[in-house]
Every structure is written in C-alpha cells, then in structure tokens.
N, C-alpha and C positions, 0 to 999 in steps of 0.2 A: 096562182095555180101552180100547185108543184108537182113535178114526175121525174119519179125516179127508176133508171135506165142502167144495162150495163151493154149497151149495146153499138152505141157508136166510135167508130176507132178514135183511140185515145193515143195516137202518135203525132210524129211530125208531117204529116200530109195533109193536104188542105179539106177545112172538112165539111165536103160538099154536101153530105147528107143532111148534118145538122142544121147548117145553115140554113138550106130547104126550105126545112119541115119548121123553123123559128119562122121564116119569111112569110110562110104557108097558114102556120099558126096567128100571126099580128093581121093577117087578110083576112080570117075569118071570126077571130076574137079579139075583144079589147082587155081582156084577165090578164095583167103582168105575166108572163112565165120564168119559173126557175127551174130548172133541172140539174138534179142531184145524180151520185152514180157512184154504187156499191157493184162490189162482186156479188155472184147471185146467192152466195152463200149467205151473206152479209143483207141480202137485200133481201132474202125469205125470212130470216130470222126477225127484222127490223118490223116486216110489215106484219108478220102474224102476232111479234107482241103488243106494238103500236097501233094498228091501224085506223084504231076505235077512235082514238086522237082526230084524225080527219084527215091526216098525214101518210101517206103522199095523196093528192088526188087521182092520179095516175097512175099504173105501174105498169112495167116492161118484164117477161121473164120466161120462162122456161113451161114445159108444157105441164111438166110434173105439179108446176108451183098452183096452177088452177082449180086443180080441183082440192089442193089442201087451202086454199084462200077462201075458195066457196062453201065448204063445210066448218071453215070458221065464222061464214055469216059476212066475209070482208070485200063482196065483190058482189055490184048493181049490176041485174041483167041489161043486155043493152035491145031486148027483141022492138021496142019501139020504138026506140031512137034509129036502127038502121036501116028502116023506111023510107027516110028521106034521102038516103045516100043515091047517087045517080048510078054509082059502082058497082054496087053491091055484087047485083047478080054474077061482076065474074071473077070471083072468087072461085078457086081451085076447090070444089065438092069432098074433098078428105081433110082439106085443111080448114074449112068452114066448121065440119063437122067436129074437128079435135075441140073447137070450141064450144060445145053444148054441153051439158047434164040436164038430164031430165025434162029434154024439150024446149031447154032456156040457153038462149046465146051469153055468155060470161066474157066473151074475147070477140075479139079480131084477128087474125092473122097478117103478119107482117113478113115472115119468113119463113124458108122450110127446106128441107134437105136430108136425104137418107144418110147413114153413115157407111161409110164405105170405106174398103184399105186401100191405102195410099202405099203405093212401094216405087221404089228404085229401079226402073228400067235396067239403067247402067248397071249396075249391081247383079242382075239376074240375067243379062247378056253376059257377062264377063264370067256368067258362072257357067252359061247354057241352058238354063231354069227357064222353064214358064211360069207365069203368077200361079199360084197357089188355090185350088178348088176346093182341096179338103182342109181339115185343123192338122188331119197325118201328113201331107202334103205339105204344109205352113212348117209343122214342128220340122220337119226334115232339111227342107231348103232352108230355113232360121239355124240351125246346127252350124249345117254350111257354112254359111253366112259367116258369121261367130269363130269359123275354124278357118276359113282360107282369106277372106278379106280385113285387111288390116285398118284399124281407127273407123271401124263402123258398128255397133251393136247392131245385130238382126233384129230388133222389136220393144217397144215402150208402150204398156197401155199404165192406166190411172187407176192407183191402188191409193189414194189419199183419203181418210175417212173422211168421210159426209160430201165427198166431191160430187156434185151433179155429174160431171163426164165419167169417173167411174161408175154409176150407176146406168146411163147411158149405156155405158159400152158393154154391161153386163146383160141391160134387155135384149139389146141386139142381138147378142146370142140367144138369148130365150125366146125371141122369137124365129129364130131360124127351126127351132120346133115344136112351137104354137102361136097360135096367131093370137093369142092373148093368156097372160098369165092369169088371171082372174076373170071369170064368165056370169051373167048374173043369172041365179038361181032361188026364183020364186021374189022375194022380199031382198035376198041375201046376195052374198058372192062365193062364188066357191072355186078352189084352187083347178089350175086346168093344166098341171105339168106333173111328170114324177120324181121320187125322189131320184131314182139313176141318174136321170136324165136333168137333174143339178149336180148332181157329182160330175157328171160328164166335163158340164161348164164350168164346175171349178176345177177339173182336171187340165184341159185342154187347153185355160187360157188363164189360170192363176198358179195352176203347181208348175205344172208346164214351164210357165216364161219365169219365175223367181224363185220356186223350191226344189226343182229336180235336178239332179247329179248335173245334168249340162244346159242350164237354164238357157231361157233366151232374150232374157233380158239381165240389163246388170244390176246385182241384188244390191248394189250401192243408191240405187234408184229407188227402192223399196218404199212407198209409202209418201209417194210425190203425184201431183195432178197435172193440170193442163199446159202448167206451167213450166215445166219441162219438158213433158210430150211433143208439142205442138213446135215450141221455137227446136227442139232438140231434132227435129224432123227437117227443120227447114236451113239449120246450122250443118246439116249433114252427117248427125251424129246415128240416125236409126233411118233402114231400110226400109222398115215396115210402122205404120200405125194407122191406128183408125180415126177418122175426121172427116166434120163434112167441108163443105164447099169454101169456108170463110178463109182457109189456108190458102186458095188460090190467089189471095190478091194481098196478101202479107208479106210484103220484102221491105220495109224498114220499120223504125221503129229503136226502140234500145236494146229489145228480145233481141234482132239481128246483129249478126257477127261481121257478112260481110255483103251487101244491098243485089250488088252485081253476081256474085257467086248464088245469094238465093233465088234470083232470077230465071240464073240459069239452070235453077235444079231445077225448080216449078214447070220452064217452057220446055225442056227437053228431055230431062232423067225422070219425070213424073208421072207413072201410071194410075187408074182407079179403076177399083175392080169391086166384086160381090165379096164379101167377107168369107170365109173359108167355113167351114160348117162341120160340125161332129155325126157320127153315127144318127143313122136316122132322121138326120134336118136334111133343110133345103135352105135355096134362098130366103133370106127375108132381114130384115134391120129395123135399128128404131129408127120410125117416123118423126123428126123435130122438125115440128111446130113451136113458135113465138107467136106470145098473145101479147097482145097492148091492153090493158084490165083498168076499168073505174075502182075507185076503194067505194063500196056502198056508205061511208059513214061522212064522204064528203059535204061540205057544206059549199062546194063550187061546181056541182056538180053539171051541167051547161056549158063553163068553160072546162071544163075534165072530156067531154064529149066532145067540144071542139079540138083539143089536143087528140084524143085518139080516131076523130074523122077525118083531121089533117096527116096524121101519123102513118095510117093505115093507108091511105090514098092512092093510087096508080104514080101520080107523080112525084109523090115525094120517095114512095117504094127505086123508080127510077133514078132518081137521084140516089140512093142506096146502090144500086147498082154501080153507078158511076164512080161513088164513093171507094165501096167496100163491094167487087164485084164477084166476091166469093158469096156475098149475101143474096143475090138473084140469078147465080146459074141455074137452080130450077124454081122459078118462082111461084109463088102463089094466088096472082093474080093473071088473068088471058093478058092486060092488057101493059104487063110489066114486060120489056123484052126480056129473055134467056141472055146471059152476059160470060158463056162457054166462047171464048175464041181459038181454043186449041182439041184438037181429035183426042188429044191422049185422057183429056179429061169428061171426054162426052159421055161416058159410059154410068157417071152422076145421073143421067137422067133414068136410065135402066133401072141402077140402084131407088130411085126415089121409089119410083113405083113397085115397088116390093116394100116396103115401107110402111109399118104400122103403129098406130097411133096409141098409145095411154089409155089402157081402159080406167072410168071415173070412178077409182076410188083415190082413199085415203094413202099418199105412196108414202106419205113419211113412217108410219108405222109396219110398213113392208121392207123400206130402205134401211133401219137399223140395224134387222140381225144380218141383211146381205152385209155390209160393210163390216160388219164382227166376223163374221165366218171368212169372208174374202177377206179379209187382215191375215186370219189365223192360217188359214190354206197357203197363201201368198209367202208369208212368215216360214212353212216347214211346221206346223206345231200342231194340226189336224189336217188328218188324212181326207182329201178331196171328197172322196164318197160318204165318208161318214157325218163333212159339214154336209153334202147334198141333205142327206137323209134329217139332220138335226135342223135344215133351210126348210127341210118339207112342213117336221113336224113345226115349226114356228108356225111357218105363214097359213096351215089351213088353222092351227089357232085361231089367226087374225081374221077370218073368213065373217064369224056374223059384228064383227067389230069396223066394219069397210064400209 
C-alpha cells in the first residue's frame, strides 16, 4: 500500500506523528505500507499523469488538488465506506463539506486553518503602529518599516510561478471581496468578481510590495515561494507575512538559523491578525483544508481505506498536534484538542472562521493566467489594472469550460 504525503515534518525532531499513524495503520491493516513524499507541486503533477498506474493508493494534498483529481476520474468516493467510522460525526461542518462535489465525499479532512498576517509585535511597538486593518494602512506602516528599521524587510508574500502558496495568498484577497470567485449558474459557472476589483489585488499586494518606486518587499526576492517566506519570517528577516498555523511550532530544522532566537520570536514578538483588506472588502481568507484521497484506479483499495481511516482519526490527528502543533491550533475534528498555548496567537481562531473554502471547479485552468499576470504586475511590466481587466477577460472565458 503506498501514500504519498507532503505533510509530516521532515526535520530533526522526533517524529511523533508519523510514527502514530504507521502503529495505527499495522492495528488495523495487515498491507505492508510505504510512504513516499513529494512537494505538492511534484506531487499534483505525479498523480494527475500517473495515477491510472494504481500509483499511489493514497494521497495527501491540498484543497485545490481535489477537485482537479476528481474531474480527472482519479479519486473513489468514500460516501460508504465512512459509515463505519465511529468518528465521523465530529468532523468540523465546513471542513467536511470542503470535501464533496456533487453530493459525493472525495476526502477526509485532516487539517485546517485560515490564513492570517503574522507581524512583529516588537517591530510596531518600537514604531508606535498598530497592526494594520487596511492594505493603505499595511502599505504605509511597511514604508516605515523599510525606512527606519534596520536588517528587516517590511513584507515577503510568494510570487513563485505554479506555487500553491502564491495562489493561496492571492484568493485570500479575493475573498475578502467575494465569498467565492466562481458561483454556479444553471449547468455552468460564472465569474463572481470585477475586473477593478483584480486590479485592486494586483495593485495592493503585487505592484505594491515588488514594483513600485518604494516597494515593500525586496525585489531580490522576486519570484521565490514558501521557501523563503516562511523560514525568512522565522530567521527574522520580514515583519510581515501571511501563514497559517504550521509556523507556530517550526523552530529547528536546517531552514533555521538560530533554534533559541526563533523561539523567541514565535513566544513573544509574534502577533496574528485578519489580513488587511482593499477598498470595499471586509474580513475573510482562504479556508485550507487538507484531504487524505483514495486514487480510484487502486487495486488495494481496503488497505488504501484503512490508511486514510487511521490517518484521519481523532488520535492520530492528536498525535499531529503533539508533533507538529501548528497543524491543530484550530482543528477539524471536536474531539482533537486546540494546541494554541499562547494569547498572541489565539486570534487564528477568529481568522478560521471567516474562512472560505474552494469552490469545485477546475482551479488549474484559473491558476495559469493568475500566475502570468502576477509575474508580469510583480515584474513592473503590466499595469495592475490593466492585468485586472485582462484576469477578468480570461477567467469568464474559462466559465462554461469549469
């Protein structure tokens, strides 16, 4: 039985989770198990060409990856297999739901968490700032930031093409002024945003932080993912980024610089707040959800079931926690504890619930021309509102093609 995961931490700490969910898995299956582990990039691409193979029987991934697996025909609903789960019912009601198309359960959920900005207390005390409510509010204190404090960049988000976290962090603004980009209409889908109102977002958080006369991000950075972001945040290099919960319990590793120093950014210079919002939005973020997925083409498919019944489980989710305790501060089952031990970060929970979910269609043929136009905006080489407008005319394109 193979599954393939990018999900368990892959440093030097001991690895509670895994171990778990193998101990978890041998108690209730006798299928050898192997687990393999691609980046997700690596691991959408892998599964949508292969899958037919039989190859992985299992897979782990992202919310987007679902509904492009199930319109490839590469993923067994599980609606009568999870009858027998003693669990089930308590499963968090939005993250159950991330998991259906059309009436049919495709996943499980295992994790979940709004994305939210992470700033520097110390940083905005030392300026006198409050966190940031608006994007004009963000741009201005980020200036700041940039002009009077030394060896910190004000802001890193993920301009790397084909990056899941860029694409991520781009709905999250689209949802702060619709609660879904795509709405169904009749048989079809149809666009549910305007074009301004993409200029906006590529103004406010792609020309903004990498093309404008006093950017707020360093254009050396141009065209980098999580992989920067994320440890770049925790080394002490940006004030400001956006992430969910999994940052909380990341202080070693070979990403880190120095164990003790990221410690102490996390327990005391670490704030989380609602994302900052443009003209005419409000609160709201992308909802991630992680699904655990059967390939439908498995020929193990029983022990594939028993991996994603063990996987998904209250107790091995807890042992995730224990693990990796940034992956259950707001979790997705009642009977998973919340693993928030500090105030500065409880406001993750607030953030969750504004939080909305992937509508089902087809995201890879929507994700293309974002990540051309957010290059080219990002770049300096089209005018924010005009990729808006050129975003718009693509994606109702895409509309009976969804």
């Amino acid at each position: 039985m193979l599954f393939w995961e990018y999900t368990f931490p892959n440093d030097d700490s001991p690895p509670i989770w895994k171990d778990t969910f193998k101990e978890n898995y041998n108690a209730r299956g006798d299928a050898p198990l192997t687990i393999g582990r691609f980046s997700y990039e690596d691991l959408r691409q892998k599964f949508l060409t292969g899958a037919r193979t039989g190859d992985p029987d299992v897979i782990e991934g992202v919310l987007a990856h679902l509904t492009e697996y199930i319109k490839a025909g590469h993923l067994e609903p599980l609606d009568d297999r999870v009858e027998e789960l003693d669990y089930f019912d308590g499963f968090v009601d939005s993250a159950l739901d991330a998991m259906r198309y059309q009436g049919k359960l495709y996943g499980l959920p295992y994790t979940g968490n709004g994305r939210a900005l992470i700033y520097r207390m110390d940083v905005l005390e030392e300026l006198g700032q409050e966190p940031p409510e608006t994007a004009q509010e963000f741009q201005e204190i980020g200036r700041l930031i940039n002009k009077e404090v030394d060896g910190i960049q004000a802001y890193h988000n993920c301009t790397k093409d084909g990056s899941v976290r860029a694409f991520q962090e781009w709905m999250s603004h689209v949802y702060q002024h619709t609660d879904q980009l795509y709405v169904p209409e009749g048989d079809a889908w149809a666009l549910n945003i305007d074009a301004d109102t993409l200029g906006q977002i590529f103004d406010n958080w792609y020309y903004q932080v990498w093309a404008a006369d006093e950017p707020l991000g360093n254009p050396d950075q141009l065209g980098t993912g999580w992989q920067v972001n994320d440890p770049g945040y925790l080394n002490g290099q940006f004030a400001f980024i956006e992430c969910g919960t999994w940052l909380r319990g990341w202080t070693t590793g070979t990403n880190i610089n120095d164990t003790d120093a990221t410690a102490t950014l996390l327990n005391e210079n670490t704030g989380v707040g609602h994302l900052p919002y443009g003209d005419g939005g409000s609160k709201g973020t992308f909802l991630e959800v992680k699904p655990i997925m059967m390939n439908s083409h498995s020929d193990q498919k029983d022990a594939a079931w028993d991996a994603i019944a063990t996987f998904a489980s209250p107790d091995t989710m807890n042992a995730m926690g224990e693990d990796s305790p940034g992956n259950a501060m707001t979790p997705v089952h009642d009977e998973v504890e919340s693993t928030i031990d500090n105030e500065n970060w409880e406001p993750f929970v607030d953030v969750f619930k504004t939080g909305r979910a992937l509508a089902k269609v087809g995201w890879g043929p929507v994700r293309e021309p974002f990540y051309r136009l957010m290059q080219e905006v990002s770049y300096g080489k089209t005018d924010p509102y005009k990729a808006g407008t050129k975003l718009h005319e693509e994606l109702t394109a895409l509309e009976s093609e969804l």
